[in-house]
C-alpha positions as a Markdown table, in Angstrom:
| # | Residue | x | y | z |
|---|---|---|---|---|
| 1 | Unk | -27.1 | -0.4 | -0.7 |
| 2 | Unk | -23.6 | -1.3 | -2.1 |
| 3 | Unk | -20.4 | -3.0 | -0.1 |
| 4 | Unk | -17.1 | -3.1 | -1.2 |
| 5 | Unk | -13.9 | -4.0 | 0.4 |
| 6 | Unk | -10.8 | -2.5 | 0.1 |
| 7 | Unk | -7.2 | -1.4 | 2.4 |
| 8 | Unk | -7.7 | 1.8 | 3.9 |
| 9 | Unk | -5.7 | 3.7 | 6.3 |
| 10 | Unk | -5.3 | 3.0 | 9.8 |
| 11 | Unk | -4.2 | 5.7 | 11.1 |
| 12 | Unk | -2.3 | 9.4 | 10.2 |
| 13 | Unk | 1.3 | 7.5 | 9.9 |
| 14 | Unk | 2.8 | 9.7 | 7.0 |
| 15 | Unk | 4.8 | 12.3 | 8.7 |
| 16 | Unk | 8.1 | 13.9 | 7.1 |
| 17 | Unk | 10.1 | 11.0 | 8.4 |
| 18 | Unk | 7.3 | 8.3 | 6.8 |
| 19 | Unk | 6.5 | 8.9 | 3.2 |
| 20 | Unk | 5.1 | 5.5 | 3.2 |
| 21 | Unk | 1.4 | 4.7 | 3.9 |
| 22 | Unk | 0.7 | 1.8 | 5.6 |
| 23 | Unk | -3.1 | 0.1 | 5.4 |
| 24 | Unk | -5.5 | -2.2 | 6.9 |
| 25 | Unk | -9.0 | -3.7 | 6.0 |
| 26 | Unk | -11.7 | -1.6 | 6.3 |
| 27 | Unk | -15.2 | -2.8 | 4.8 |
| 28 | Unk | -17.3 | -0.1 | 3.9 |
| 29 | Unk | -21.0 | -0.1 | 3.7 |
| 30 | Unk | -22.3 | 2.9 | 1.2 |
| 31 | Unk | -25.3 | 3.6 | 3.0 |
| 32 | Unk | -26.5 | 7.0 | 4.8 |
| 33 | Unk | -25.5 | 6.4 | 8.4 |
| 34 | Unk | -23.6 | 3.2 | 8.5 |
| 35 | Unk | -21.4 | 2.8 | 11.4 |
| 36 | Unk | -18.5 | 2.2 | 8.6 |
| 37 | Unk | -18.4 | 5.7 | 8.0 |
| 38 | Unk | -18.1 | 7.3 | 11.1 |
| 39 | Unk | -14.7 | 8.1 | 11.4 |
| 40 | Unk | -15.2 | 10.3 | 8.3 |
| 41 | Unk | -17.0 | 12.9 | 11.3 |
| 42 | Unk | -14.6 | 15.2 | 12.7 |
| 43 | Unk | -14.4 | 15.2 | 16.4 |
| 44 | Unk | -17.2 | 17.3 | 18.6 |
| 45 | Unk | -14.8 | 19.4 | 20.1 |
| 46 | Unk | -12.1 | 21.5 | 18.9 |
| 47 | Unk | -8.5 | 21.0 | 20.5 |
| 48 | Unk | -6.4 | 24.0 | 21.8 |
| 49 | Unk | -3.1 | 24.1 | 24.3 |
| 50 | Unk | -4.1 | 24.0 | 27.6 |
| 51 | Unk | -2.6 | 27.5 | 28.1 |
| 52 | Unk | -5.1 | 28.8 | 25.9 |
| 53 | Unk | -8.2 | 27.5 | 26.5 |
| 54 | Unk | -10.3 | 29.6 | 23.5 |
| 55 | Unk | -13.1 | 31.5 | 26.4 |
| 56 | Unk | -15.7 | 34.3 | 24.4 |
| 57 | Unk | -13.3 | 37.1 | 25.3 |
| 58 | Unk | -10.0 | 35.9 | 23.9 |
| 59 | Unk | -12.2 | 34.7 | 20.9 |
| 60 | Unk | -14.0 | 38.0 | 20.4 |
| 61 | Unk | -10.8 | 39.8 | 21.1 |
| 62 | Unk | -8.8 | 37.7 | 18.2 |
| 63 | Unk | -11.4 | 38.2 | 15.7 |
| 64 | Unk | -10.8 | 41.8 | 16.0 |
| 65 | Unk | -6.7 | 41.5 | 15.8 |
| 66 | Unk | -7.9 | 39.2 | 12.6 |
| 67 | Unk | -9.3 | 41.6 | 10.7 |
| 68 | Unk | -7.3 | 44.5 | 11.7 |
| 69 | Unk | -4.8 | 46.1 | 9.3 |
| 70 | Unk | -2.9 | 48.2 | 12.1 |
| 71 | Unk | -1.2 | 45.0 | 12.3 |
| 72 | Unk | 0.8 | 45.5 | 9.1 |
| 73 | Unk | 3.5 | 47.6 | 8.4 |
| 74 | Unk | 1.9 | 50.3 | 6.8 |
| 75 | Unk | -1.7 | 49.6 | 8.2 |
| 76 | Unk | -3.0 | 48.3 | 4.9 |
| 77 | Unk | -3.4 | 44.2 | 5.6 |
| 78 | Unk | -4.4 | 42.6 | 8.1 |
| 79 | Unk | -4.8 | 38.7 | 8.3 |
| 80 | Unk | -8.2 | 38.9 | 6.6 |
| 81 | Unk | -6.7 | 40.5 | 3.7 |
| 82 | Unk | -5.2 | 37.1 | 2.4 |
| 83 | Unk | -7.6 | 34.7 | 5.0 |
| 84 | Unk | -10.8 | 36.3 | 3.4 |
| 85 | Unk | -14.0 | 34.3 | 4.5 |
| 86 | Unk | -15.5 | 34.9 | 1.0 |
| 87 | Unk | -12.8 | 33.0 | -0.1 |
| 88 | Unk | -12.9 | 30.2 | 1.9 |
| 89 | Unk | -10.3 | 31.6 | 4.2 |
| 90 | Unk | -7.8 | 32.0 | 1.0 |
| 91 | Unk | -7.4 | 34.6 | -1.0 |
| 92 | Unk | -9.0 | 33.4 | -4.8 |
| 93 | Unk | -5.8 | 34.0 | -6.3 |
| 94 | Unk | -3.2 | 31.8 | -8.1 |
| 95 | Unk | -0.5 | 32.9 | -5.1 |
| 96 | Unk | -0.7 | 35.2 | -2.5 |
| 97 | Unk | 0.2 | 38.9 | -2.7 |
| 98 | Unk | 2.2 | 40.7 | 0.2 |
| 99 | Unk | 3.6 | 44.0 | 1.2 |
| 100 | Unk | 3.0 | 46.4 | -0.7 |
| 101 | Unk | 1.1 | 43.7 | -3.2 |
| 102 | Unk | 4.6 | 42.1 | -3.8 |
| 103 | Unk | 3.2 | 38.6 | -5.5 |
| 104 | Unk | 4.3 | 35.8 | -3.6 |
| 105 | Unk | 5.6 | 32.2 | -4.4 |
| 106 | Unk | 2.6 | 30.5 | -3.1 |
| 107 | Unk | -1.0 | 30.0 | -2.6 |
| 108 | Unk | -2.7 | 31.3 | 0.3 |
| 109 | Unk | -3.7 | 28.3 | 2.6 |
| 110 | Unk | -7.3 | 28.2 | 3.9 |
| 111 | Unk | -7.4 | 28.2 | 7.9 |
| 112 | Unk | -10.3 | 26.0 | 7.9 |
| 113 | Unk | -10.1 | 23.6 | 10.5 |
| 114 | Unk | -6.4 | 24.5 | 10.7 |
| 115 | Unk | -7.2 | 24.0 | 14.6 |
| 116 | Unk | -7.1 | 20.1 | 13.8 |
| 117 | Unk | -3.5 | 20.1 | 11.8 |
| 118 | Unk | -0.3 | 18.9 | 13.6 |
| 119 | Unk | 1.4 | 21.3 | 11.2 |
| 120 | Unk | 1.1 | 24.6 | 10.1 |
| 121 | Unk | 2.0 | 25.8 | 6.8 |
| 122 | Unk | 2.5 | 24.6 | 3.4 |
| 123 | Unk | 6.0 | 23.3 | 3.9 |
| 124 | Unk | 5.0 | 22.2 | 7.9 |
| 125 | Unk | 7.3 | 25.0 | 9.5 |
| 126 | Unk | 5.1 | 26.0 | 12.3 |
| 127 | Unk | 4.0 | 23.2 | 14.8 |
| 128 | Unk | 0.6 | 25.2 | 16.1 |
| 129 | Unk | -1.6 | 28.2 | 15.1 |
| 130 | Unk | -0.2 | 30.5 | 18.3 |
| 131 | Unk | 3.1 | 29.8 | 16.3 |
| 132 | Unk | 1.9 | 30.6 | 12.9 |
| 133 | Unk | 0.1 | 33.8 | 14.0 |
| 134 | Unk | 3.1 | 36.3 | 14.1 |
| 135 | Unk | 4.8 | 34.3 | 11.3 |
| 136 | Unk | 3.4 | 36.5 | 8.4 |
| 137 | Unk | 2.7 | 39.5 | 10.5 |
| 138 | Unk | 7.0 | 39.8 | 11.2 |
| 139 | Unk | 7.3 | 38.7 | 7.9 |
| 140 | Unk | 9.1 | 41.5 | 5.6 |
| 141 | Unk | 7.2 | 39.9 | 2.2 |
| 142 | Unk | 4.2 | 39.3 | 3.9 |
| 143 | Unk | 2.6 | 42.1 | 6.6 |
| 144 | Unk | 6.1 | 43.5 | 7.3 |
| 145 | Unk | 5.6 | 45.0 | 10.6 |
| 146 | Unk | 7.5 | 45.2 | 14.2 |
| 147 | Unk | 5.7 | 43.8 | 16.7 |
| 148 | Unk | 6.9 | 46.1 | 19.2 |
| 149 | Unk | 5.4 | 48.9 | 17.0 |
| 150 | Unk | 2.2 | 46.8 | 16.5 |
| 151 | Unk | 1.9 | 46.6 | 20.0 |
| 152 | Unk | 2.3 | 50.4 | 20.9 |
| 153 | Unk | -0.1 | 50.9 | 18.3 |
| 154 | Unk | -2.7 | 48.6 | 20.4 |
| 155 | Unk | -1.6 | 50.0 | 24.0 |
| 156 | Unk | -3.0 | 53.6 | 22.7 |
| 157 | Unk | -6.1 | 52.4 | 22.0 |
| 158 | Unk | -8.3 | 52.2 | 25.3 |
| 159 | Unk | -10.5 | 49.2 | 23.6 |
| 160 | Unk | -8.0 | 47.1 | 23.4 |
| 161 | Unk | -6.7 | 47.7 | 26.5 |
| 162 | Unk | -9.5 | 46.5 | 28.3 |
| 163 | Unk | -9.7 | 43.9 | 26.1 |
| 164 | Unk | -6.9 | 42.3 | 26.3 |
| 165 | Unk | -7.0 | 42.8 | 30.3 |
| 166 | Unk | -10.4 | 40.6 | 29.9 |
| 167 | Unk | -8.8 | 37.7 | 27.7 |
| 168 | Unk | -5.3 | 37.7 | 29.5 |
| 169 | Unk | -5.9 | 39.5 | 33.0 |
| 170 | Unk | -2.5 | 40.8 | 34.1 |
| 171 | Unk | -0.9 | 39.6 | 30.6 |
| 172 | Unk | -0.9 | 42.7 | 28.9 |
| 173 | Unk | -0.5 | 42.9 | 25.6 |
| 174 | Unk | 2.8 | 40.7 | 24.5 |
| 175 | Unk | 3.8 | 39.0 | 21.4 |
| 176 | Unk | 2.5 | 35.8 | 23.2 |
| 177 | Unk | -1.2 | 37.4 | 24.1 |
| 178 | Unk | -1.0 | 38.9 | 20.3 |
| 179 | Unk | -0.6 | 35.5 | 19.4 |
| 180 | Unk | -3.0 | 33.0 | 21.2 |
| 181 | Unk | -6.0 | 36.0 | 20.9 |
| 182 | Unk | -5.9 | 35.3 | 17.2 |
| 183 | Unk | -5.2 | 31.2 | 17.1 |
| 184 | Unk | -8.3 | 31.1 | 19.8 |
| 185 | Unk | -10.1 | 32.9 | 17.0 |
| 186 | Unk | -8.7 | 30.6 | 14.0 |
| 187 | Unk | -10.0 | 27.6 | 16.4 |
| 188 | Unk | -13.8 | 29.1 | 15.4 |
| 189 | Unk | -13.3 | 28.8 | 12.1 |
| 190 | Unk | -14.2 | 24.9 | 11.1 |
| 191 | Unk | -16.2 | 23.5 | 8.8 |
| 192 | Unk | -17.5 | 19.7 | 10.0 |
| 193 | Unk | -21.2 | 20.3 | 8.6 |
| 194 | Unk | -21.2 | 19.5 | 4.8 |
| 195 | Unk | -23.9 | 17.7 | 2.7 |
| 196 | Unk | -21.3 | 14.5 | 3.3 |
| 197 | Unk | -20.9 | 14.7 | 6.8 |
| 198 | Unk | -25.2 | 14.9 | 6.9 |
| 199 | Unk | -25.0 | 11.9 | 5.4 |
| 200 | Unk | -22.9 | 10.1 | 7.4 |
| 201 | Unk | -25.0 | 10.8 | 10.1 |
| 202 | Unk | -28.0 | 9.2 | 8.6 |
| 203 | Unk | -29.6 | 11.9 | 6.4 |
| 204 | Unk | -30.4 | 10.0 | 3.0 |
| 205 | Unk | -31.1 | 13.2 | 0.9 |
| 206 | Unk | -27.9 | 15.2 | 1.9 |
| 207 | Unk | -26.4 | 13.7 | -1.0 |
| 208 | Unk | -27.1 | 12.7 | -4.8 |
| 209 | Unk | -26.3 | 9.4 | -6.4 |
| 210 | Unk | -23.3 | 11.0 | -8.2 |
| 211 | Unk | -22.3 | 11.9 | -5.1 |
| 212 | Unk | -22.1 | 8.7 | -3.2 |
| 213 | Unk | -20.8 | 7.5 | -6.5 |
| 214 | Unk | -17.7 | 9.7 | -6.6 |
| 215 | Unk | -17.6 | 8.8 | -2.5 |
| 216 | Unk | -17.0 | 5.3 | -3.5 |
| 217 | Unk | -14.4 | 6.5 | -6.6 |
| 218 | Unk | -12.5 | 8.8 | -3.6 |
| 219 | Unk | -11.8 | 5.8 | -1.6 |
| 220 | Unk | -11.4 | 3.6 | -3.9 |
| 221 | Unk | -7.0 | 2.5 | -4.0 |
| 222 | Unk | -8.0 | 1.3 | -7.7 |
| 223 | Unk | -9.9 | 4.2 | -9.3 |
| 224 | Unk | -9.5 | 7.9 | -7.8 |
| 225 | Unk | -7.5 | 6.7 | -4.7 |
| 226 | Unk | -7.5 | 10.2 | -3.1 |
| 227 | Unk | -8.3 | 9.1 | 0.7 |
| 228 | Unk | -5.1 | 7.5 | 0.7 |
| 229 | Unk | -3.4 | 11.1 | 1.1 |
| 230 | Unk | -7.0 | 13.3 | 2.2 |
| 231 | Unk | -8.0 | 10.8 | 4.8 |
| 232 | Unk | -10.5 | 10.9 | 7.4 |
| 233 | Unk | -12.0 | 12.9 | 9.3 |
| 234 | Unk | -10.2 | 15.7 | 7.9 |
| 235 | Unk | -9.5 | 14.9 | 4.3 |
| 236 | Unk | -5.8 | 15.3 | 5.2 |
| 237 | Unk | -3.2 | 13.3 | 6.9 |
| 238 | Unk | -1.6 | 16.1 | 7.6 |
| 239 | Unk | 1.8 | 14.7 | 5.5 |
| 240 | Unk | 3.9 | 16.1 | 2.7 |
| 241 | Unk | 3.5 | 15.1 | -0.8 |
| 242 | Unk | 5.3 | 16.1 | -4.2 |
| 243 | Unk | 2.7 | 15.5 | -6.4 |
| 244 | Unk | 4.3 | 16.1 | -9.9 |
| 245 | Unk | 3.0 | 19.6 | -10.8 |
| 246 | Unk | 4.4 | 21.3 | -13.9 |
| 247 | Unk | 6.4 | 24.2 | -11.4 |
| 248 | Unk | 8.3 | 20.9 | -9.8 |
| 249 | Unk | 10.4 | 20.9 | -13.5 |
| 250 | Unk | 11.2 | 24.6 | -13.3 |
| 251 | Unk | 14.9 | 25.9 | -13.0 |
| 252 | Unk | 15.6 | 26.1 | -9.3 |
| 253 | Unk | 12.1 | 25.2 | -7.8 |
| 254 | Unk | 10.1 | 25.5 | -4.6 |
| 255 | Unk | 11.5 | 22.5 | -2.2 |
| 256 | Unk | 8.4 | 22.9 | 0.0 |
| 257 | Unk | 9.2 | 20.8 | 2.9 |
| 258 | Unk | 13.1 | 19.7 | 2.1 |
| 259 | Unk | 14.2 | 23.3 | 3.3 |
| 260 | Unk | 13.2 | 22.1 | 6.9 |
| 261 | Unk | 13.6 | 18.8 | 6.8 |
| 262 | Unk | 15.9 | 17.1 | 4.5 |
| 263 | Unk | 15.4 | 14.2 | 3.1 |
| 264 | Unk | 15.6 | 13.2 | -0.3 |
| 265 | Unk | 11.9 | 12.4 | -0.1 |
| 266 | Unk | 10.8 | 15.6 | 0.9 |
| 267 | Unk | 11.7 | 17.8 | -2.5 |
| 268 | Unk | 9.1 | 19.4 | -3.8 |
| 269 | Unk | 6.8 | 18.3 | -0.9 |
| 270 | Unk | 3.9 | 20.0 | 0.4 |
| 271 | Unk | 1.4 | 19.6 | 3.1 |
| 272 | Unk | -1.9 | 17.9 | 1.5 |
| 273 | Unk | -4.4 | 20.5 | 2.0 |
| 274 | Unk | -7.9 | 19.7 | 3.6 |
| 275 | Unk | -10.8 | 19.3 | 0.6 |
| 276 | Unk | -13.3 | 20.5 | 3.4 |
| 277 | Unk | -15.0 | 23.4 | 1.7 |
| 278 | Unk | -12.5 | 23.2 | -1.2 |
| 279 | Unk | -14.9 | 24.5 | -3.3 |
| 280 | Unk | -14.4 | 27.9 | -2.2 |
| 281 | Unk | -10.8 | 27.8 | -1.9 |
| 282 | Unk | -10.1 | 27.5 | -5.8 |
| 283 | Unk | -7.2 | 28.1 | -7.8 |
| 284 | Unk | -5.7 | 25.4 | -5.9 |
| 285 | Unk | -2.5 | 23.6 | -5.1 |
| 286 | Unk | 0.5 | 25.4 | -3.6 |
| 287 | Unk | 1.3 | 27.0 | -6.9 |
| 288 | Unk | -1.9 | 27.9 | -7.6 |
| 289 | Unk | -1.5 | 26.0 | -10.9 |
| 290 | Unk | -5.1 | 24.9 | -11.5 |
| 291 | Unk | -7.8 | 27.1 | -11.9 |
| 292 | Unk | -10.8 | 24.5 | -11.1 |
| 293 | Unk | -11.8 | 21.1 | -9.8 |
| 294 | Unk | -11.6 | 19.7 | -13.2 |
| 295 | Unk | -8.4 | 20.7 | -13.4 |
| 296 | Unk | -7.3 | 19.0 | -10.1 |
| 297 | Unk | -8.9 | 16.1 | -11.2 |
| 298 | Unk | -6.9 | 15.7 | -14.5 |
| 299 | Unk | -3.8 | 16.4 | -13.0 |
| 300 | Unk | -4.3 | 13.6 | -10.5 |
| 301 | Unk | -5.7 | 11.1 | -13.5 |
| 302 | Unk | -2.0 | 11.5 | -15.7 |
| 303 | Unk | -0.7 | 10.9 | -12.0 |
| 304 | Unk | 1.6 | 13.9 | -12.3 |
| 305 | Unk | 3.0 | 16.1 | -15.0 |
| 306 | Unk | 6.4 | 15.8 | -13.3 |
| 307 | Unk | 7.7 | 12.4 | -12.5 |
| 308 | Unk | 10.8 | 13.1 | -10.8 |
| 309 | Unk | 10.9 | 12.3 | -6.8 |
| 310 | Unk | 7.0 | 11.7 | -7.6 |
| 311 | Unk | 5.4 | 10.4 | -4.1 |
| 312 | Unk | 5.1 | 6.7 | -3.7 |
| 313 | Unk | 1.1 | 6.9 | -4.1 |
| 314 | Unk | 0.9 | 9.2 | -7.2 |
| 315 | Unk | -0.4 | 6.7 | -10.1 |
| 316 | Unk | -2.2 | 7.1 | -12.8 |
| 317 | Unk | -5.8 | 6.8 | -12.8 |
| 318 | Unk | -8.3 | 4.3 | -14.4 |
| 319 | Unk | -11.3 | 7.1 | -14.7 |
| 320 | Unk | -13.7 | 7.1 | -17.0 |
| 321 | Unk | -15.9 | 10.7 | -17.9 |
| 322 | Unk | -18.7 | 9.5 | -15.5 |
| 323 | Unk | -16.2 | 8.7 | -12.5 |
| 324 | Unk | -14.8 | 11.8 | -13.3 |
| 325 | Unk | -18.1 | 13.6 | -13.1 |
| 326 | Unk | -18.8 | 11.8 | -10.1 |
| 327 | Unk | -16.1 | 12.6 | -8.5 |
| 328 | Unk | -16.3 | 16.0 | -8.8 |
| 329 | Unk | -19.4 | 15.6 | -7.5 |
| 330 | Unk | -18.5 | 14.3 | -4.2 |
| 331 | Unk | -16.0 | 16.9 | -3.9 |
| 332 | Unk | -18.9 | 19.8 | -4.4 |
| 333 | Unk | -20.3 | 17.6 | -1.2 |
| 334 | Unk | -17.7 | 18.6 | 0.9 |
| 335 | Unk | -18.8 | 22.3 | 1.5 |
| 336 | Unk | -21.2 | 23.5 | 4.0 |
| 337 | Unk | -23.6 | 26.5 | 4.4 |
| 338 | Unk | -22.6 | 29.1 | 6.4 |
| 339 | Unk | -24.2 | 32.3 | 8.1 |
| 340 | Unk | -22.7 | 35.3 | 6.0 |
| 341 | Unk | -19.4 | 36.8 | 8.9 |
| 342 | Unk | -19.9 | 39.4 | 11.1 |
| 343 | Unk | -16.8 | 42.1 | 10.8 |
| 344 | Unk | -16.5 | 43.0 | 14.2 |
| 345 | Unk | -15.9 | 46.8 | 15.1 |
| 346 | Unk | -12.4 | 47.7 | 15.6 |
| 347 | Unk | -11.5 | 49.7 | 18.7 |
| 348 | Unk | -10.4 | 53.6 | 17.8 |
């Protein structure tokens, strides 16, 4: 058993309006169960609006509207098509590819445990998934259709009629029932069992030494530092970051977060991503810029490639090979085992 001390976070505080992190003692105890690391487990229970409380139907029905290209323009993506579960929700691409595979200026997001962010969206736009839902479907890069057409396409269809009628009785099918069907489906789709989180619990052989090593790097303000941005339980604090990648120096570059709300320390800041089941999820970052682990790792140990408006708590890192090993590691720890997805059959 080892103890350190160290500041920690006390709470999500850095919001768009607070780029500053603000910190109070914690004592950890690196040991399999220790009531210090409990607020690493993400909550029981999943939250939702209270006018869309996620019951079997409007979950079942979502799924369906998920993975259903008649939802696109010209019937050829649905939301699967970039949210694929064999890619951790994403897409395993650099950045995303739209209508008519027009390539797109960013990565696409994992919707793991989206259900627990404040914001949706790399740059924060949307403020809940019922929001987000429609965002790329009326998008004219992204699935490009009109949801009135959508819609017409869904009332011919005597499945989803009834349906809809038993998720939403006397609803009908609307932009808002389109909507909360597939959030209530993206609340299903969480990820709070990984090797790490067994060990919090108590399990001693859910994870390696290297492991628990990199853990203790993670945390850490003086070697990999990373909590102080992916914090528990959800290894995000759901703020917005520029960490210095090499796109940031470009000629007129993505300003992430600054296009909604503008402050000077907002440019070229993006949401910080959750690391639950980021091994799945590569390339990674917004831009897509690095290909592996390894590579997120370095970028984060030269504390940027791209110092201007750098946020307050990018540094460079103290790591040596074996820390960086470790911490990799830990990060491979992060992933649980799932049962393979079901593709649910689509009403004719």
């Amino acid at each position: 058993m080892s103890k350190w001390v160290w500041p920690l976070l006390a709470g999500t505080v850095l919001t768009s309006l607070a780029p500053f992190v603000q910190a109070g003692e914690t004592e950890y105890v690196f040991e399999a169960g220790h009531p210090s690391l409990q607020h690493w487990l993400m909550p029981e229970e999943v939250p939702f609006p209270e006018a869309n409380n996620p019951t079997e139907a409007r979950v079942e029905l979502g799924k369906k509207l998920f993975f259903d290209p008649r939802l696109s323009g010209d019937g050829n993506m649905s939301c699967a098509t970039c949210h694929n579960p064999v890619f951790g929700w994403s897409d395993g691409m650099p950045t995303a590819k739209g209508f008519q595979s027009r390539v797109l200026g960013r990565a696409t997001p994992t919707i793991t445990n989206t259900a627990f962010n404040a914001l949706q969206m790399w740059d924060g736009r949307k403020d809940s998934l019922e929001d987000q839902a429609l965002g790329p479907m009326v998008s004219s890069v992204e699935m490009n259709v009109d949801l009135k057409v959508a819609q017409a396409r869904l009332m011919a269809l005597p499945g989803y009629r009834t349906a809809f009628d038993a998720a939403y009785p006397g609803e009908g099918i609307t932009d808002e029932t389109l909507a909360k069907a597939i959030a209530s489906y993206e609340r299903t789709i969480i990820s709070t069992d990984s090797p790490f989180d067994q060990w919090v619990r108590g399990d001693e052989d859910a994870m390696t030494e290297a492991q628990i090593n990199g853990f203790k790097v993670f945390v850490d303000p003086d070697k990999g530092n990373c909590a102080v941005c992916h914090s528990a339980p959800n290894f995000t604090d759901d703020g917005f970051h520029n960490i210095g990648l090499a796109s940031y120096g470009e000629e007129n570059p993505d300003m992430g977060r600054y296009v909604s709300v503008p402050l000077a320390s907002m440019k070229g800041a993006f949401k910080t991503p959750t690391l639950r089941d980021v091994t799945e999820t590569a390339p990674y970052f917004h831009d897509g810029s690095a290909k592996t682990l390894e590579e997120v790792i370095e970028h984060y140990a030269l504390g940027g490639t791209v110092k201007d408006n750098l946020s307050p708590n990018m540094k460079e890192l103290d790591l040596t090979t074996q820390e960086k090993a470790d911490l990799l590691a830990f990060l491979q720890a992060l992933t649980e085992s799932k049962e393979p997805i079901q593709l649910p059959d689509l009403p004719l």
